[in-house]
C-alpha positions in Angstrom: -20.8 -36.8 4.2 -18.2 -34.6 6.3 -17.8 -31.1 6.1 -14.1 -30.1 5.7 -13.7 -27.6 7.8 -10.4 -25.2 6.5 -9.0 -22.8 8.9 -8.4 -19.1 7.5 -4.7 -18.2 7.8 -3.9 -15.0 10.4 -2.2 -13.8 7.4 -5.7 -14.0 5.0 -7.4 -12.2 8.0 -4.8 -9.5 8.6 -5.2 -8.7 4.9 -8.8 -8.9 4.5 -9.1 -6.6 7.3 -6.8 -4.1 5.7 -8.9 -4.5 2.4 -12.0 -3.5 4.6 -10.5 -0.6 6.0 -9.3 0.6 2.6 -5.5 1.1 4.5 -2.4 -0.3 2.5 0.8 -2.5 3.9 2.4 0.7 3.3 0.1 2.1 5.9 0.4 -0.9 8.4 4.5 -0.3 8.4 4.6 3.1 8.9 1.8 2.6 12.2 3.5 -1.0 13.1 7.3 0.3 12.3 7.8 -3.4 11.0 10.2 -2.9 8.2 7.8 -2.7 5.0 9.6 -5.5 3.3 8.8 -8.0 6.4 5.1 -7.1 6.2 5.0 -7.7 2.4 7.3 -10.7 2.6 4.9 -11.9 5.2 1.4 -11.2 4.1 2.3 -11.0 -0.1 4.3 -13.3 -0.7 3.7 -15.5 2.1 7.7 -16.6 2.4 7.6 -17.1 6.2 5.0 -16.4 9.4 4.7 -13.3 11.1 6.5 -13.2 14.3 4.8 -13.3 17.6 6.1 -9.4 18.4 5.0 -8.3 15.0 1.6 -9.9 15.1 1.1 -8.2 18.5 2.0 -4.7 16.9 -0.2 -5.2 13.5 -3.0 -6.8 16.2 -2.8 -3.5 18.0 -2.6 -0.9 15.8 -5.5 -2.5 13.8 -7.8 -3.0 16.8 -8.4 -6.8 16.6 -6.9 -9.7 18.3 -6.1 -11.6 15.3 -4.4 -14.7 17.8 
């Protein structure tokens, strides 16, 4: 029997990692300066992908090369 392997969206990580260090999307804008309704559009309710120049800031400011 095969293992279904499921990949973790960036998204899933980016707000796990948040979680972890106890730090809100309100947090992440104001660090980031994404607008705060991208981020929660993005992570929340999931309406479209981050951008390549916002994932870059969040990786950044958060310390982990979520690519």
């Amino acid at each position: 029997m095969e293992k279904e392997i499921m990949e973790i969206d960036v998204r899933d990580k980016i707000v796990q990692h948040l979680k972890d260090d106890d730090r809100s999307l309100l947090w992440l804008h104001e660090k980031t300066k994404i607008p705060y309704g991208t981020i929660y559009s993005c992570l929340t309710q999931r309406l479209f992908k981050l951008s390549e120049e916002n994932l870059n800031k969040i990786s950044e400011v958060l310390g982990v090369d979520f690519k």
